[in-house]
C-alpha positions in Angstrom: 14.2 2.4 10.3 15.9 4.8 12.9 17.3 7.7 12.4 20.8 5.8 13.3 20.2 3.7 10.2 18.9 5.7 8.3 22.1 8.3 8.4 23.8 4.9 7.6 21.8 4.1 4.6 22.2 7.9 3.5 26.1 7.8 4.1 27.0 4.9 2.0 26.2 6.6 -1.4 28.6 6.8 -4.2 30.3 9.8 -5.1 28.0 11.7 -8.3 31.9 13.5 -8.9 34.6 11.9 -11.2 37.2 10.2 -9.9 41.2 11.6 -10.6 41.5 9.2 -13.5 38.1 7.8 -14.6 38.5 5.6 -17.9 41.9 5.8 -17.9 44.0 4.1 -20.2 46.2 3.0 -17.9 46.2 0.2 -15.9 45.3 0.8 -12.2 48.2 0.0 -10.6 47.9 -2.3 -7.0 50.0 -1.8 -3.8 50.6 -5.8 -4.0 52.5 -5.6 -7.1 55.0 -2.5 -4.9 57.8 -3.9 -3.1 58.7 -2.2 0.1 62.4 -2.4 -1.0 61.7 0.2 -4.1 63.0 3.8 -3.2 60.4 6.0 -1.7 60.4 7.7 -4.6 59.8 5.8 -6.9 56.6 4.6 -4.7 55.1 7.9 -4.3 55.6 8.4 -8.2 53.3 5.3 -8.7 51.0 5.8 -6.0 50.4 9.5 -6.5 50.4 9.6 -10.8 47.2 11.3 -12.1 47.1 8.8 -14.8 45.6 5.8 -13.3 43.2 4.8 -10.2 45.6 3.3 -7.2 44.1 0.3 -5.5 45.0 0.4 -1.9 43.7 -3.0 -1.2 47.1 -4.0 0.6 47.7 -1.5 2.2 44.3 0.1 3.9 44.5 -3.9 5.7 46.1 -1.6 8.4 44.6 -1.2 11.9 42.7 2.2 10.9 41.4 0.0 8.1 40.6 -3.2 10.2 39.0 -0.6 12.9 36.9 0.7 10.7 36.1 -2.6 9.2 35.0 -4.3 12.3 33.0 -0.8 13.7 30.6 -1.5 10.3 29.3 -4.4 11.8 29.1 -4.1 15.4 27.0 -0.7 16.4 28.7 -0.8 19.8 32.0 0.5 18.2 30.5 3.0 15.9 31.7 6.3 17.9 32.1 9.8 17.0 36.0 10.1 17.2 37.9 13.5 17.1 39.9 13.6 14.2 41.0 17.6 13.0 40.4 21.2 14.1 40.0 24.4 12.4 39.3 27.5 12.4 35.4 27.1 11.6 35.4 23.8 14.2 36.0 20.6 15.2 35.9 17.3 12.6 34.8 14.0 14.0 34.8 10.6 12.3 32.3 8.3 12.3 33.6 4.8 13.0 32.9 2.0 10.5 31.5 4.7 8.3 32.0 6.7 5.1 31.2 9.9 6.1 32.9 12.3 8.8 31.0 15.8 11.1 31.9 18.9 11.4 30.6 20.6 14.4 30.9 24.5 14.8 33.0 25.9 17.5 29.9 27.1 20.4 31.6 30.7 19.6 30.9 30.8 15.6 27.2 30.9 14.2 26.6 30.8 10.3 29.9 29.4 8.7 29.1 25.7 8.9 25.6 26.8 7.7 27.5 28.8 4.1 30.1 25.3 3.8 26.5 23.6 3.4 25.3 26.4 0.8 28.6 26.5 -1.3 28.7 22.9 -1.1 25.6 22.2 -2.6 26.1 24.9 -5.5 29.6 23.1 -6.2 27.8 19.8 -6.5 25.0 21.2 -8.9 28.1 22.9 -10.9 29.3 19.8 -11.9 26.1 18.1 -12.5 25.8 20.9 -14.9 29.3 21.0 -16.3 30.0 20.4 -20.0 33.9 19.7 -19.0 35.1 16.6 -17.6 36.6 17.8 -14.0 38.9 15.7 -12.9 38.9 16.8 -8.9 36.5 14.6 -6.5 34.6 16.3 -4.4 33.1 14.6 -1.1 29.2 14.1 -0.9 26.8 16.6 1.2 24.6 14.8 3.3 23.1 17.5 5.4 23.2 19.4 8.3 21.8 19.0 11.9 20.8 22.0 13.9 22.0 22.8 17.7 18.5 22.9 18.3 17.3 19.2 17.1 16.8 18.1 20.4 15.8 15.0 19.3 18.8 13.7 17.2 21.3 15.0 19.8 19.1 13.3 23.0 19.9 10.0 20.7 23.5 10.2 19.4 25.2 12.2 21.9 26.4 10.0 23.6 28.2 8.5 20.9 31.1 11.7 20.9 33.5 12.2 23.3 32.7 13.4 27.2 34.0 17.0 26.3 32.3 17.5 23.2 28.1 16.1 23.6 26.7 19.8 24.1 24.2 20.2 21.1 26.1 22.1 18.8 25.6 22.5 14.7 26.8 19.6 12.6 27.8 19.1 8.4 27.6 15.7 7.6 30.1 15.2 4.2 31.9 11.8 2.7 35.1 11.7 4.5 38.6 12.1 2.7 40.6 9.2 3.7 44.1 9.1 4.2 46.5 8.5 2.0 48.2 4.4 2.4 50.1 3.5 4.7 52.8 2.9 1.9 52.9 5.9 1.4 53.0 7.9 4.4 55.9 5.5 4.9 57.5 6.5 1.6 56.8 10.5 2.5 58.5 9.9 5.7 61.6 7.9 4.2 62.0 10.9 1.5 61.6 14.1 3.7 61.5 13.3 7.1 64.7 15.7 8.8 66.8 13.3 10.1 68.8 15.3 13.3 69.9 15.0 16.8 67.2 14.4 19.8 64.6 14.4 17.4 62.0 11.5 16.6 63.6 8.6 14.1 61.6 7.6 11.0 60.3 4.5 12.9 59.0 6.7 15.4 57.2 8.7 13.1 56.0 5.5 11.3 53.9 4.4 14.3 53.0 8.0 15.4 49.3 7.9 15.5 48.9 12.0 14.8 50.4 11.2 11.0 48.2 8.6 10.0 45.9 11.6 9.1 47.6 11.9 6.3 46.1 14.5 3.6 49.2 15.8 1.0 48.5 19.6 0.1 49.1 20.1 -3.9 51.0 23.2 -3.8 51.3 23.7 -7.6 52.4 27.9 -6.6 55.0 27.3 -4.1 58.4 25.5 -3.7 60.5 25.0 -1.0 63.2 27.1 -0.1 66.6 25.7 -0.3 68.1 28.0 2.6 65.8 27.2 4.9 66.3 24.2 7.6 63.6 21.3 7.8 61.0 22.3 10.7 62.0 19.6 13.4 58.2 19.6 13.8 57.6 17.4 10.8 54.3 16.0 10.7 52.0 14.1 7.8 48.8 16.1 8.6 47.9 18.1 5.6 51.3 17.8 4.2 52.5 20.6 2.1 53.8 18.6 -1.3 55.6 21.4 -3.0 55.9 21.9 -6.6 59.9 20.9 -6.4 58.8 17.7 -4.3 56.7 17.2 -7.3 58.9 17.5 -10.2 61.6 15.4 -7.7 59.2 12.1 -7.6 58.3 12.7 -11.3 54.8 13.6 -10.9 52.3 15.0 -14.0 53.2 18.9 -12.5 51.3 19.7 -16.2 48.0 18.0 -15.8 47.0 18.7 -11.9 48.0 22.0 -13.4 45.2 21.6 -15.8 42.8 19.9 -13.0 43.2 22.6 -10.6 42.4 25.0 -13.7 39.2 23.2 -14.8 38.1 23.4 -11.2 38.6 26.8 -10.6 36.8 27.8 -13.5 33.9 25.5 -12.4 33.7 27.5 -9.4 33.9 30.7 -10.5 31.5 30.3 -13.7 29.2 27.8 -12.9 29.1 27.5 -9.1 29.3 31.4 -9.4 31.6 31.7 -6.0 34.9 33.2 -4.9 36.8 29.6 -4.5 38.0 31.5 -1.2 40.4 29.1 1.2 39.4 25.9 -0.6 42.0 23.1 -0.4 43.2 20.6 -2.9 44.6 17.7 -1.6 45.3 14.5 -2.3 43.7 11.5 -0.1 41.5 8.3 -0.4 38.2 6.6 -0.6 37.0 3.0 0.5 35.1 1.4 -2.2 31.7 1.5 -1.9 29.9 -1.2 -2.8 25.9 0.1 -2.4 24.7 3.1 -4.8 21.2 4.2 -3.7 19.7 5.0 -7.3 21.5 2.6 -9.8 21.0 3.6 -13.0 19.0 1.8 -15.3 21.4 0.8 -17.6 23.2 -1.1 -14.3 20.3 -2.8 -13.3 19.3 -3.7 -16.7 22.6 -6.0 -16.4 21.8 -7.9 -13.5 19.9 -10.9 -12.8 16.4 -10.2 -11.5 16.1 -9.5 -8.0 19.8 -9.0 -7.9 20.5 -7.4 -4.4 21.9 -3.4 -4.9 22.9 -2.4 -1.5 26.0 -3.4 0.0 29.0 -2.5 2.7 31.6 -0.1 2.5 34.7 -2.5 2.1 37.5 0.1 4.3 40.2 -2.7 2.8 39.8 -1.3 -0.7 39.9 1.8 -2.3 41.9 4.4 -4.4 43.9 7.8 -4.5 41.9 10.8 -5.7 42.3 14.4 -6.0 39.9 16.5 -4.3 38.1 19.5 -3.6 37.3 20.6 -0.2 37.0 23.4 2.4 34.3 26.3 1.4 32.9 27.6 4.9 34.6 31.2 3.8 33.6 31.0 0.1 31.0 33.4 -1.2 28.8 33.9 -4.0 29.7 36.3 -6.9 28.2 38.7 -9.4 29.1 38.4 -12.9 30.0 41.9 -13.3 34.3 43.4 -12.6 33.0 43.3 -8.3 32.8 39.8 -8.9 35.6 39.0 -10.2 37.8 41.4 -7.9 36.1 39.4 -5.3 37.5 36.3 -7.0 41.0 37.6 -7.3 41.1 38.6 -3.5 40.2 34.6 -2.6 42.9 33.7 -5.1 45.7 35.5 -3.6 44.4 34.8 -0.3 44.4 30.9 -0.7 47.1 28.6 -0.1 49.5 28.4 -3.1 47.6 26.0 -4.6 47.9 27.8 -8.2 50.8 28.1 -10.8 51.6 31.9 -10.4 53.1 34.4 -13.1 57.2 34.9 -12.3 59.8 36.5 -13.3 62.8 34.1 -11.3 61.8 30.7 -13.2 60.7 30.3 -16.3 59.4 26.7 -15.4 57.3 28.4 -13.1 56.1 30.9 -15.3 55.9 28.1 -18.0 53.5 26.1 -15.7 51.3 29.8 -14.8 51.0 30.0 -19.1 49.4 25.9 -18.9 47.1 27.1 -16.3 45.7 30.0 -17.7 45.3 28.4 -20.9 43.4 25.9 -19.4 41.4 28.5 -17.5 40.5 30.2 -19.9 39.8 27.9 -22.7 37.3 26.4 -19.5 35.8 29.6 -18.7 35.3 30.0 -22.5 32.9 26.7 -22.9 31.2 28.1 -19.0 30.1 30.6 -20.9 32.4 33.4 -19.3 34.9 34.1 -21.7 35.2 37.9 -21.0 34.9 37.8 -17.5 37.6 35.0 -17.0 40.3 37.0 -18.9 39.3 40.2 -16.6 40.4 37.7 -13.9 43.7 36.8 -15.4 44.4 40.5 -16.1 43.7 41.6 -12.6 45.8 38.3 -11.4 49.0 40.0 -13.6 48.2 43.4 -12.3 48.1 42.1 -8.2 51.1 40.1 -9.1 53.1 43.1 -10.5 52.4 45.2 -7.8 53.7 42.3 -5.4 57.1 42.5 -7.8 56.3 39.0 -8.9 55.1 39.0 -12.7 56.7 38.1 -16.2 56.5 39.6 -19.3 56.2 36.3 -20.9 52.8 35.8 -19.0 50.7 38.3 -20.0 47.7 37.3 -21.4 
């Protein structure tokens, strides 16, 4: 076996982290039964509930889904294509594959190499969790050095002219993007409609927002005397805690997710959580696991075969847990968790926060740090988690934000 198919064989793992609605009671429900006549609304409120696992059979038949489809089979189409940018470096996907690279900017040395450390103790945290977490996060595969000569002299080719200069690589399960359904039904309900800027059909058939990751912004909404940005664009869309309550959305229970998973990180991962991202995005179905269980196999005929494609055409939403290049370990001492309050305040408003203009809001920061705590409490970290929610009230009153119905 190469070392081409043998990344391949590595890649097409399933997930060892929950889905967003594993045993659910509630019927999964399936993008044939949505008609593209119901309000948008009313589609992202089915497609995006926490309650049940979406199948996105009909809509992933799209060309990004038929691309990737036909690239698993033929090696000649399986390329390293430039899909996002940040601050640590560029992400590449892998065509007719479940996994995507990250390659460090030539200019940064070390960050890529922490993502890969933090990643791995987040994994191992929820191995080791006694509390359901209901956020997915992607699979670690490994890392290749700038200096492995050899796997660069063979796959460089594969990436685009500008960017085959050995560099250092991360190697995760991609986040797909959300359906094609609903990017159409985001762009229906909040696309700014105004003069000598792009329709919504334009934006439909853009190719930049079919990259479509949606932000979970439980600590922010929008604000009502501010214009849409013309600039409006699908690519790690912002869904704001207004947009949430608008399309009917479980506000309360990604409220409690997001809680469960910070604790996670902070008491069993033992890290800051600093600039991670929740979003919400899919995943194709995978039909091979490389170590069934027992009980699986015990099930099957003998010499039943176990490995199979990745079908692109089918899938579902999740919630997930990404981003942890800038997240650092901490002691379990008061350094530690002012650490961990510095990474909360500095990340996106992901979090319910304490206020004193809206009680909903304030009413939401109350579910949260319930949840957290009550977490923490079973991690093991009782004490030190409600030193973190203390110091949270005490950063937020000096910002002029707190309530006195949220103290602890």
């Amino acid at each position: 076996m190469d070392r081409r198919q043998a990344m391949r064989s590595d890649t097409t793992d399933t997930s060892i982290t929950p889905s967003l609605a594993e045993k659910s009671d509630v019927t999964a429900p399936c993008l044939d039964t949505l008609s593209l006549q119901e309000q948008p609304e009313r589609i992202l409120q089915r497609m995006l509930s926490v309650r049940s696992v979406v199948s996105t059979a009909s809509s992933l038949s799209s060309s990004f889904a038929t691309k990737q489809q036909q690239a698993s089979s033929f090696s000649e189409l399986q390329l390293y294509e430039k899909i996002g940018q940040g601050s640590c470096g560029v992400v590449f996907e892998h065509t007719g594959f479940s996994h995507v690279i990250k390659k460090e900017h030539d200019h940064i040395s070390g960050q890529l190499w922490n993502d890969g450390i933090m990643h791995a103790r987040i994994l191992e945290a929820l191995d080791a969790s006694p509390v359901k977490i209901n956020v997915r996060v992607p699979i670690c595969h490994g890392f290749i050095g700038r200096a492995d000569s050899s796997w660069w002299s063979e796959n460089h080719d594969q990436f685009p002219e500008d960017s085959r200069s050995p560099g250092n690589l991360l190697i995760t399960e991609r986040i797909l993007p959300l359906p094609q359904i609903v990017r159409n039904a985001l762009i229906d309900a909040y696309f700014p409609v105004s003069r000598g800027q792009p329709s919504k059909q334009q934006a439909k058939v853009d190719r930049k927002n079919k990259d479509c990751l949606a932000r979970v912004y439980l600590g922010k909404r929008r604000d009502p005397t501010r214009r849409p940005s013309p600039f409006f664009t699908l690519v790690n869309f912002n869904l704001h805690l207004d947009q949430m309550e608008e399309l009917g959305l479980e506000v309360e229970l990604f409220t409690k997710y997001l809680a469960d998973a910070l604790a996670l990180l902070h008491w069993v991962a033992l890290i800051d959580a600093d600039d991670v991202e929740f979003v919400l995005g899919s995943t194709a179905t995978i039909i091979h696991t490389k170590s069934p269980k027992a009980a699986v196999l015990a099930k099957l005929p003998p010499n039943s075969t176990t490995i199979g494609p990745v079908d692109f055409k089918k899938g579902a939403i999740h919630l997930w847990l990404l981003d942890f290049n800038r997240c650092h370990a901490i002691t379990m001492d008061e350094k530690g968790v002012d650490e961990a309050v510095k990474a909360f305040f500095r990340n996106d408003p992901y979090y319910p926060r304490p206020s004193k203009h809206s009680q909903e809001d304030d009413q939401l920061w109350v579910t949260f740090r319930d949840r957290y705590l009550s977490s923490s409490e079973k991690f093991g970290h009782a004490d030190l988690a409600r030193m973190f929610i203390e110091k949270v009230l005490e950063t937020q009153r000096q910002r002029g934000g707190s309530h006195s119905e949220s103290e602890v």
